[in-house]
BALOBA-1460 file (C-alpha; in Angstrom, 3 decimals):
// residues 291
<rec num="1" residu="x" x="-130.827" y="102.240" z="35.397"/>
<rec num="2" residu="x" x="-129.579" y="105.748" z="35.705"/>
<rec num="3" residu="x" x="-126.528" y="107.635" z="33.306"/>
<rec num="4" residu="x" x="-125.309" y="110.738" z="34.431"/>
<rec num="5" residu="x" x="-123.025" y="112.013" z="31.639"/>
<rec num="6" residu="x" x="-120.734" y="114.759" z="32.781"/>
<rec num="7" residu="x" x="-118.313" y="116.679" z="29.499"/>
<rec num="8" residu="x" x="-116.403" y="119.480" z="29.986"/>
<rec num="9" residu="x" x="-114.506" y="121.355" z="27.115"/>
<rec num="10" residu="x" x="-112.205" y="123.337" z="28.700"/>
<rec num="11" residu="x" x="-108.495" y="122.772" z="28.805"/>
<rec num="12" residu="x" x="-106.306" y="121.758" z="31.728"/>
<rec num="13" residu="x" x="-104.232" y="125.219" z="30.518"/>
<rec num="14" residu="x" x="-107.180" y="127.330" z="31.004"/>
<rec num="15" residu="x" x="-108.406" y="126.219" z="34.223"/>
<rec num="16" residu="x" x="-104.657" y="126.760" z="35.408"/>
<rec num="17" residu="x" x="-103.733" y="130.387" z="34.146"/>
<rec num="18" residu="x" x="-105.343" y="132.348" z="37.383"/>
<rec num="19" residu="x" x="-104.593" y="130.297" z="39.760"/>
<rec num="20" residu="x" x="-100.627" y="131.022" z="41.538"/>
<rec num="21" residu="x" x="-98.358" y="128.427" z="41.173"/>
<rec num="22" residu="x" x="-98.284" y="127.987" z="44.563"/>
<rec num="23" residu="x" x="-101.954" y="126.511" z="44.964"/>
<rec num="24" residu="x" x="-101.759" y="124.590" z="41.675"/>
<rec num="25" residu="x" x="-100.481" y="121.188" z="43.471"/>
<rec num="26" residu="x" x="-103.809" y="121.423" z="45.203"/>
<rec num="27" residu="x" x="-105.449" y="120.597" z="41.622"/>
<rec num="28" residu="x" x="-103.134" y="117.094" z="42.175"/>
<rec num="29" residu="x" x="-106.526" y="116.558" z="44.498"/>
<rec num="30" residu="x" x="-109.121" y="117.704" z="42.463"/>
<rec num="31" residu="x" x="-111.774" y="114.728" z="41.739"/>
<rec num="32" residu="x" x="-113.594" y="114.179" z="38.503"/>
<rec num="33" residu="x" x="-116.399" y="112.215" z="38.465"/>
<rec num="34" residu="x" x="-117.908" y="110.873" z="35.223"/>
<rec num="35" residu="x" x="-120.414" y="108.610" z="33.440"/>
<rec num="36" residu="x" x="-122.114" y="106.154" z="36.236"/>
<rec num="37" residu="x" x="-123.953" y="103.604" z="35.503"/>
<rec num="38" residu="x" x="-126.349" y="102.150" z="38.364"/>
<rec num="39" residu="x" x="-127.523" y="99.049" z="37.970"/>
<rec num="40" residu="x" x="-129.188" y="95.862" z="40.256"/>
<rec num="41" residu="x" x="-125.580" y="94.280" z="41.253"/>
<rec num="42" residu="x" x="-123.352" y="95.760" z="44.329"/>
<rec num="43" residu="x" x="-121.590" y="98.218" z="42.814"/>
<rec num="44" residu="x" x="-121.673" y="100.687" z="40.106"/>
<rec num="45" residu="x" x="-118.949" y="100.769" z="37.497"/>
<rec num="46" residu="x" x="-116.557" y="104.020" z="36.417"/>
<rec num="47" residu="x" x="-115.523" y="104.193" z="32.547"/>
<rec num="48" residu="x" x="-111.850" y="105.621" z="32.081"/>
<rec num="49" residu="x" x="-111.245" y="109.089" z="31.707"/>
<rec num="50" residu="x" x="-110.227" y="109.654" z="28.461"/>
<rec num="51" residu="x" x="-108.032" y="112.579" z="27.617"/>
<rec num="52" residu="x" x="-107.558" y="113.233" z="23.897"/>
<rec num="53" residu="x" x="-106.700" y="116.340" z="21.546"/>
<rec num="54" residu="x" x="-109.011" y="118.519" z="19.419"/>
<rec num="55" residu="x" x="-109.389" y="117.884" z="16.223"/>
<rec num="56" residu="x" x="-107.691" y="119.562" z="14.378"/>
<rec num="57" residu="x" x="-107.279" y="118.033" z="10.582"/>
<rec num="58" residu="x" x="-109.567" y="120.711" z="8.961"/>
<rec num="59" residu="x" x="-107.039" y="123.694" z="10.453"/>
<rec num="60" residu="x" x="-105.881" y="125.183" z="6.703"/>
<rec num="61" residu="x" x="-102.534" y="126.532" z="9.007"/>
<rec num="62" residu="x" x="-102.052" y="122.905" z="9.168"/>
<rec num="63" residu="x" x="-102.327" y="120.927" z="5.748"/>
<rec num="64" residu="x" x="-99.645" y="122.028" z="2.665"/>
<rec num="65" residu="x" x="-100.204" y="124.078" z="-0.399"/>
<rec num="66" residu="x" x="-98.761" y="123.463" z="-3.814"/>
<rec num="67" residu="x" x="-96.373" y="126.151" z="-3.204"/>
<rec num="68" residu="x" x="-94.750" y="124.132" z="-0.179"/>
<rec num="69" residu="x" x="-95.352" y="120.900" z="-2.508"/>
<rec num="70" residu="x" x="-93.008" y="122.564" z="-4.995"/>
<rec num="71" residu="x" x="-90.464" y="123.959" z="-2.134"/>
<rec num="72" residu="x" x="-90.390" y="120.307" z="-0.593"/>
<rec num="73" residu="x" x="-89.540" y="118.827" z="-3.651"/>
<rec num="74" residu="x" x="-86.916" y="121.006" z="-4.943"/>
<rec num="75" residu="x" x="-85.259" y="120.362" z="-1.721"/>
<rec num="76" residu="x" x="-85.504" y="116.796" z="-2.492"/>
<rec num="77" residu="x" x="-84.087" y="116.409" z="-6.139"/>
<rec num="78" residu="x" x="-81.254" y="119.405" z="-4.920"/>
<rec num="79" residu="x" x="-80.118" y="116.843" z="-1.979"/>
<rec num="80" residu="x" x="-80.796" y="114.143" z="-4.455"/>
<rec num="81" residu="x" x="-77.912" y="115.815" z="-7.126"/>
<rec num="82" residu="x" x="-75.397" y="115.956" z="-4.608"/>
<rec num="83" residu="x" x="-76.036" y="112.432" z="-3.501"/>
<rec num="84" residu="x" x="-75.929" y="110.853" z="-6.836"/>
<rec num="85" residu="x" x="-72.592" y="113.097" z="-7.591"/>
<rec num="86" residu="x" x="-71.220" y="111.614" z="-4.381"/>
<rec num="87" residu="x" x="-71.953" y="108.085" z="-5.777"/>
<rec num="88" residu="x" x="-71.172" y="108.418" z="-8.880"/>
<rec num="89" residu="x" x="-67.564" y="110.020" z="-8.090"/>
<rec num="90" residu="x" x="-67.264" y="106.839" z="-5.812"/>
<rec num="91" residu="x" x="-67.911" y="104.700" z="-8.334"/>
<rec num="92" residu="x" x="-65.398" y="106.326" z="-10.888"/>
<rec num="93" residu="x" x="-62.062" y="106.361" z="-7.954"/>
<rec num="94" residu="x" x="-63.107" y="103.321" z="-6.310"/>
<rec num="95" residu="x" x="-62.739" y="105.147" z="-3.096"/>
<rec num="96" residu="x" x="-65.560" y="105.570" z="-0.611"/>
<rec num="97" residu="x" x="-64.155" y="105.103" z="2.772"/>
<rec num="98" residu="x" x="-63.671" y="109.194" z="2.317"/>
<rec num="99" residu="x" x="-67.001" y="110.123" z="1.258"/>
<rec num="100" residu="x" x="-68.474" y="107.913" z="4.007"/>
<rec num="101" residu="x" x="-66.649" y="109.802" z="6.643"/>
<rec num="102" residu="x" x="-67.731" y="112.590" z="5.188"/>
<rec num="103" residu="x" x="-71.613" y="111.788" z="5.244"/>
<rec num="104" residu="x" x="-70.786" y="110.907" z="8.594"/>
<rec num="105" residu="x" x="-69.685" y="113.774" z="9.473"/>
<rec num="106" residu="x" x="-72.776" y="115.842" z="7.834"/>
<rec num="107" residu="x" x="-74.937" y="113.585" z="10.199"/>
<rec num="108" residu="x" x="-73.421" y="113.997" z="13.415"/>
<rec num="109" residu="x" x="-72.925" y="118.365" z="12.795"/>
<rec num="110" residu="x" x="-76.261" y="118.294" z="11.167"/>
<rec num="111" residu="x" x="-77.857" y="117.360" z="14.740"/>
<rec num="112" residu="x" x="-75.853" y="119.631" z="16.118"/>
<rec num="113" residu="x" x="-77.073" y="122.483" z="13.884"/>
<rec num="114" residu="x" x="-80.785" y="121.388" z="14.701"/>
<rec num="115" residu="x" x="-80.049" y="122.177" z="17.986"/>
<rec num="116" residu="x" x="-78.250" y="125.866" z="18.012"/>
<rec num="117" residu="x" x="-81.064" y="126.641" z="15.899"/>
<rec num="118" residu="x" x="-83.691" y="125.195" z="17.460"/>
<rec num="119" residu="x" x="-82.557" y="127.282" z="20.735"/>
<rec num="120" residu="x" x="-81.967" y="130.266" z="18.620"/>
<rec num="121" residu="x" x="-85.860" y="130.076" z="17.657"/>
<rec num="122" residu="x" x="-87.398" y="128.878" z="20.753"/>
<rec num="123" residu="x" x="-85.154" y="131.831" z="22.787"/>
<rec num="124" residu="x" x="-85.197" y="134.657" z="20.235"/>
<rec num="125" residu="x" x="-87.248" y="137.066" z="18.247"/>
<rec num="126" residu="x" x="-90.962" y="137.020" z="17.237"/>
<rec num="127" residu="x" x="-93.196" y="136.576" z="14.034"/>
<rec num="128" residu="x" x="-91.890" y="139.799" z="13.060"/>
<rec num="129" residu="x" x="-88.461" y="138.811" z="12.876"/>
<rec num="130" residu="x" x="-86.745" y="138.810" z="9.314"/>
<rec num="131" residu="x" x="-86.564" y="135.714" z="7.638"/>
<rec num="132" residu="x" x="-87.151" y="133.123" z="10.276"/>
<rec num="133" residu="x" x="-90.128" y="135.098" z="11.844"/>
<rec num="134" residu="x" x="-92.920" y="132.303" z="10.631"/>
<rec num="135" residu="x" x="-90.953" y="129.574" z="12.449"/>
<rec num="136" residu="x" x="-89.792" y="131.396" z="15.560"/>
<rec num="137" residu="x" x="-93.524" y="131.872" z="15.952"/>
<rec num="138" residu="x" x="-94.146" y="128.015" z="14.802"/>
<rec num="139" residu="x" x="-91.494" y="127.231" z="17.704"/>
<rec num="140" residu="x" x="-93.587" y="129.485" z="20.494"/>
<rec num="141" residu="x" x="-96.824" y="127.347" z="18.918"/>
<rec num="142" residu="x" x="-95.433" y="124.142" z="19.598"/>
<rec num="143" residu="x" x="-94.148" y="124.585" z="23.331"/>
<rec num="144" residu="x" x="-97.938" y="125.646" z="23.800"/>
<rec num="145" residu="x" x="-99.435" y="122.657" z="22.397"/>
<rec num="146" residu="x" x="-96.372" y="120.262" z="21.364"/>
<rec num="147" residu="x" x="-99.083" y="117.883" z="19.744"/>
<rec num="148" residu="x" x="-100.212" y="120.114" z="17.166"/>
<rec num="149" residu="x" x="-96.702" y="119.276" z="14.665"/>
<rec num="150" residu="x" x="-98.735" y="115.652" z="14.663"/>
<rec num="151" residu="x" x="-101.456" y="117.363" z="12.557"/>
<rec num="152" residu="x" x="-99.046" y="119.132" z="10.246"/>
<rec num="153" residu="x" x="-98.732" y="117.818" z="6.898"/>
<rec num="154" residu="x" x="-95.710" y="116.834" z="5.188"/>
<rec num="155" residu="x" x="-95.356" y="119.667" z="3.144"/>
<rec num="156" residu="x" x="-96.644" y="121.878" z="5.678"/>
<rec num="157" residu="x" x="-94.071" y="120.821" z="8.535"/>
<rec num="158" residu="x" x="-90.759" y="120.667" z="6.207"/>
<rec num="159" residu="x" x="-91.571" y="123.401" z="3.258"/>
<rec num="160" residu="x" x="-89.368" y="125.955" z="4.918"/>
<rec num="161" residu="x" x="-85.944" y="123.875" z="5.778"/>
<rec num="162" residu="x" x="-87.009" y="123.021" z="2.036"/>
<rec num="163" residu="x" x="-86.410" y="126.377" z="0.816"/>
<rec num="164" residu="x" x="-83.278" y="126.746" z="2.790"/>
<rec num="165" residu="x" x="-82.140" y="123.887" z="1.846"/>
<rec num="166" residu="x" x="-83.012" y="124.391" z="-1.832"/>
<rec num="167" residu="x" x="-81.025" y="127.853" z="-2.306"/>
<rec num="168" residu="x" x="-77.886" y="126.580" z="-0.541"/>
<rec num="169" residu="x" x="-77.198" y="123.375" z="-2.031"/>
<rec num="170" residu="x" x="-78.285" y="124.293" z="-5.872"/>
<rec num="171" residu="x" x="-75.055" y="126.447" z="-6.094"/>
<rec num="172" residu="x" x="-73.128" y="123.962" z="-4.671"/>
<rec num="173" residu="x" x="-74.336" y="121.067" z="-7.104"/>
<rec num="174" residu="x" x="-73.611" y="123.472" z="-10.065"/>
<rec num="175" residu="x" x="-70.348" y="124.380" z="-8.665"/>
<rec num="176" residu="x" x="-68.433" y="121.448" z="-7.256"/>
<rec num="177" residu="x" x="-67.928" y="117.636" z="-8.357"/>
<rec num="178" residu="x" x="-65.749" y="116.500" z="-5.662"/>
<rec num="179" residu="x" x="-67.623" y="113.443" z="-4.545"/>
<rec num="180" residu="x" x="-66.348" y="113.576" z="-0.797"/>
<rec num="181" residu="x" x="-67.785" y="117.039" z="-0.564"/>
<rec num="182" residu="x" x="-70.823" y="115.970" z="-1.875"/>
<rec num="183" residu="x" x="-70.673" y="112.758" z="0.733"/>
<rec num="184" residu="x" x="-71.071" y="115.257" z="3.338"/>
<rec num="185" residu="x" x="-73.583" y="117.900" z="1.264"/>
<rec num="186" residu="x" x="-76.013" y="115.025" z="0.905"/>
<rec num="187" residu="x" x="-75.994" y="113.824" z="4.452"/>
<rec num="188" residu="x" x="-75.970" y="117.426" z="6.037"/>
<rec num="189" residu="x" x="-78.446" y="118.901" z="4.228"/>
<rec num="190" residu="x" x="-81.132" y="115.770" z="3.937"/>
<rec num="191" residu="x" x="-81.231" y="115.497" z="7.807"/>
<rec num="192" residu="x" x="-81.624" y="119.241" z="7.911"/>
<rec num="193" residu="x" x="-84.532" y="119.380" z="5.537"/>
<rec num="194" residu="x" x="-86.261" y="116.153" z="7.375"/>
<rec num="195" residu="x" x="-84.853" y="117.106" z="10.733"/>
<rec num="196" residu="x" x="-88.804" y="118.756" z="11.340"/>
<rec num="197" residu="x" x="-89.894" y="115.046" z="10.199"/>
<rec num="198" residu="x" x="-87.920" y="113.438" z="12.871"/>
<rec num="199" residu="x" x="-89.406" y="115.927" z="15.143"/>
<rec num="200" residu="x" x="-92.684" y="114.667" z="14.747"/>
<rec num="201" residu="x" x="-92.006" y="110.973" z="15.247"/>
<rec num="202" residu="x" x="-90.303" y="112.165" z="18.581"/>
<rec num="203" residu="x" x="-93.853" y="113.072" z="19.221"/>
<rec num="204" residu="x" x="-95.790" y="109.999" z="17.959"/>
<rec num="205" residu="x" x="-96.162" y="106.883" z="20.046"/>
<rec num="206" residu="x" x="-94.277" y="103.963" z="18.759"/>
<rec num="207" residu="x" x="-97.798" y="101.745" z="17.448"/>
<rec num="208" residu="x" x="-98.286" y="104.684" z="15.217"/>
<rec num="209" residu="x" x="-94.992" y="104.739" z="13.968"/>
<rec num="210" residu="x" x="-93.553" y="103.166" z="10.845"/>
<rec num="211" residu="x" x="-91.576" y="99.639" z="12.195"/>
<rec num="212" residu="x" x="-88.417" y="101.440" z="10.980"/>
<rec num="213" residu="x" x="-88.594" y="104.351" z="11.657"/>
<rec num="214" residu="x" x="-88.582" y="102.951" z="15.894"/>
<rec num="215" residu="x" x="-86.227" y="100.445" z="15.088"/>
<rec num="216" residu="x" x="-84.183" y="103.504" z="14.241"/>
<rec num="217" residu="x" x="-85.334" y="105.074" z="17.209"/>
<rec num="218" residu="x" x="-83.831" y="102.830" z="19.351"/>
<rec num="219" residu="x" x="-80.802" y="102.238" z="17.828"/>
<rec num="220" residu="x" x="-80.191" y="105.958" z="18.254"/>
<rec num="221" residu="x" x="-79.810" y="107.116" z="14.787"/>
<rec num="222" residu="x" x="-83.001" y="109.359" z="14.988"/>
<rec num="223" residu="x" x="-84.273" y="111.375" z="18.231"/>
<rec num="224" residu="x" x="-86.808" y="109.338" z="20.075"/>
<rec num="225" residu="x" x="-90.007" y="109.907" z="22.381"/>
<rec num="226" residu="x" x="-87.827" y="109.275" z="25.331"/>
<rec num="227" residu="x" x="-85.074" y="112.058" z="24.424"/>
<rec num="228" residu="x" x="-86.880" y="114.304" z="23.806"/>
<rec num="229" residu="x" x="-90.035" y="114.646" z="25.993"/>
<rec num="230" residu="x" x="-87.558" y="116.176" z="28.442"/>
<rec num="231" residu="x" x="-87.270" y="119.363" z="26.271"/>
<rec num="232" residu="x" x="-90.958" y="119.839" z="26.912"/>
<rec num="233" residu="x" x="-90.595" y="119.813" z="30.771"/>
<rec num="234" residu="x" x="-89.463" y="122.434" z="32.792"/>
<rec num="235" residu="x" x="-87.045" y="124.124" z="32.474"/>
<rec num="236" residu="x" x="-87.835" y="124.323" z="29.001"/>
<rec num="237" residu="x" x="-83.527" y="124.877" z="27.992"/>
<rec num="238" residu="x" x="-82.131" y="121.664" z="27.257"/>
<rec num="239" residu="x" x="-82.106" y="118.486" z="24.649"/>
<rec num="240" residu="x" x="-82.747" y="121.349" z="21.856"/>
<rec num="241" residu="x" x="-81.137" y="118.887" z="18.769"/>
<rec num="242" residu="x" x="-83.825" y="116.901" z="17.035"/>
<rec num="243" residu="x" x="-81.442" y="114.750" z="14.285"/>
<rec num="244" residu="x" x="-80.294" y="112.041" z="16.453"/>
<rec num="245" residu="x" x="-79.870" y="114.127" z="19.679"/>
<rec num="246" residu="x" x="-76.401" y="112.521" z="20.558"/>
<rec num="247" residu="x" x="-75.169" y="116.306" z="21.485"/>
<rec num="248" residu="x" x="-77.970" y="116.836" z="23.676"/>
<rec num="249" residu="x" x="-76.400" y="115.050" z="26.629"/>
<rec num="250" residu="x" x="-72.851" y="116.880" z="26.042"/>
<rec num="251" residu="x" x="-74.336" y="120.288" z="25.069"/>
<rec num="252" residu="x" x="-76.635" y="120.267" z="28.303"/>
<rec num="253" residu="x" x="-74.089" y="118.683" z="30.730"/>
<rec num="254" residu="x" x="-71.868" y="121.524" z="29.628"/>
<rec num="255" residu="x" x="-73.786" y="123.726" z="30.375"/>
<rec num="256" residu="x" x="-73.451" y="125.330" z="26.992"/>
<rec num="257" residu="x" x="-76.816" y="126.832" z="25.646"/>
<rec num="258" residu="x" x="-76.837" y="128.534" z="29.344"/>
<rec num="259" residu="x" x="-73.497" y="130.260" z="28.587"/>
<rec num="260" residu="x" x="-74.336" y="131.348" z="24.914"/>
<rec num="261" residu="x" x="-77.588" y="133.469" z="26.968"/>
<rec num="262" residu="x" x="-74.984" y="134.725" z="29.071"/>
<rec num="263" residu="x" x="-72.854" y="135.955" z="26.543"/>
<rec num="264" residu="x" x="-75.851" y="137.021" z="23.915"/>
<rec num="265" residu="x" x="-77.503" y="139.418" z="27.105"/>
<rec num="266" residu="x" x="-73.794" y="140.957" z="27.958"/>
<rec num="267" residu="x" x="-73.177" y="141.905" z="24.451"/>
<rec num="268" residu="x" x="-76.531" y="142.279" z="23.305"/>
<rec num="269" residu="x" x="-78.376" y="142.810" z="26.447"/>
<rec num="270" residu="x" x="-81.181" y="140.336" z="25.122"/>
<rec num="271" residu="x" x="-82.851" y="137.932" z="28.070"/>
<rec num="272" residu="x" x="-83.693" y="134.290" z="26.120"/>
<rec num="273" residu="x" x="-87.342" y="133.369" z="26.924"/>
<rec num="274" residu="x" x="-86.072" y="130.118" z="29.063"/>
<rec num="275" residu="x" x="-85.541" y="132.705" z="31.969"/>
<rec num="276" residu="x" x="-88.898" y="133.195" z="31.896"/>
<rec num="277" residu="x" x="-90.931" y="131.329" z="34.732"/>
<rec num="278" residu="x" x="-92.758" y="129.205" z="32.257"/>
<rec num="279" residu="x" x="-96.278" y="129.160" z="33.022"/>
<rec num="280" residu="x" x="-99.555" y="127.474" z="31.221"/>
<rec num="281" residu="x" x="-98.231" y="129.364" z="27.844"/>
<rec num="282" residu="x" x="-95.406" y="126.835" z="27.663"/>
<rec num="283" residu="x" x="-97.491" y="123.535" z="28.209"/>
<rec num="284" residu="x" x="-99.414" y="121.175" z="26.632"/>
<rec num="285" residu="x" x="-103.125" y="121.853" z="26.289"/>
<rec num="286" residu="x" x="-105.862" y="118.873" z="26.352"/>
<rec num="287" residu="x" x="-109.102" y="118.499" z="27.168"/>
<rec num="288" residu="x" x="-111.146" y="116.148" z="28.852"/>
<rec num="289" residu="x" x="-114.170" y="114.596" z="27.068"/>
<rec num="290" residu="x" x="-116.619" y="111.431" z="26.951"/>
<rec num="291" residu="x" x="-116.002" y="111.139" z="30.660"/>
């Protein structure tokens, strides 16, 4: 009996980047051959190539420190406050047909607010930029290895839609009252804070998922795998909303996102990155191992 192991730890990406895009179907040919067993009987047997990620569980840019703990859950008790309020004040006028339409309403512009922003960051700026820097990078990061948000941890992933979220609705739970304001608060700003959440189940596989959480997958009340796996294929410029993505269809059938670049490079005479060629930057890096 003979075993002829064959590993190799370098990334499709990296074998790709100097090769032109014109000779890169060729690789569609390119034959791997791994572990072979011979034995006594006809033929020999092939194990499955098996194509998995890196590890990467001990990255510290990955897990959450107690300062994103804290951020994460003043987000929480602020959206909390204005949800209670918006019960509360239902429960005192007997009327909640208005505050339901206006939670509603938080839900469906609150996808639609993932996705102008989501373009704004994948299109726009750089780590230096002020404010949103950290995720613009973050947003480059993820079209080069879109598995890597699976690793984040929960604090990690949603600590700065936290913050955001903390400093604009803690003025507006000290201000207001009006429980059909707060029906919309609430909704809004909890599916903005957990929108990055619902971004990574888009990413998981449904046997790794929570039962509920791809029952509301396929219902259509959060994104799903399906949706939005095409935002990771080229052209890289469309299904940009990660809430529920019902405006991806309308926004990219309009043709909108493509007319906003138009209009930000006449007045501003800034070129989004999605009329870049993508090239091996822009997709997702594996490797091949235990052949």
């Amino acid at each position: 009996m003979a075993v002829v192991p064959l590993q190799t730890k370098h990334t499709l990406s990296r074998i790709t980047n100097n090769i032109p895009t014109s000779h890169r179907p060729s690789l569609l040919r390119l034959r791997v051959t791994c572990s072979v067993t011979t034995t006594t009987k006809s033929r020999p047997t092939r194990e499955n190539l098996v194509v998995v990620n890196p590890p990467l569980s001990t990255d510290t840019a990955l897990q959450s420190s107690w300062t994103r703990r804290l951020w994460v859950s003043a987000g929480c008790t602020t959206v909390f406050v204005s949800f209670a309020k918006s019960i509360i004040g239902g429960f005192g006028s007997n009327l909640w047909l208005e505050p339901a339409l206006a939670g509603f309403g938080g839900y469906i512009l609150a996808d639609l607010g993932s996705g102008l922003y989501h373009w704004a960051t994948d299109n726009y700026g750089d780590g230096s930029t002020p404010l949103v820097g950290t995720h613009v990078q973050d947003s480059f990061d993820h079209h080069e290895c879109p598995w890597t948000i699976t690793e984040r941890q929960f604090a990690n992933n949603l600590h700065f839609l936290a913050r955001g979220t903390t400093l604009m609705v803690l003025p507006l739970d000290l201000a207001f009252d009006d429980h059909v304001f707060h029906g919309f608060v609430s909704t809004f700003a909890f599916c903005v804070l957990f929108c990055q959440q619902f971004h990574v189940w888009a990413h998981g596989s449904k046997s790794e998922l929570p039962p509920l959480v791809v029952a509301l997958q396929d219902i259509g009340l959060l994104v799903s795998r399906e949706r939005h796996v095409e935002h990771h294929r080229a052209p890289y410029n469309n299904n940009y909303c990660v809430v529920s993505g019902v405006w991806n269809k309308v926004l990219d059938e309009s043709k909108f996102f493509e007319a906003l670049e138009m209009v930000v490079y006449f007045k501003l005479g800034m070129k989004p990155r999605s009329w870049i060629n993508p090239n091996s930057e822009w997709t997702e890096e594996t490797e091949i191992t235990n052949c």
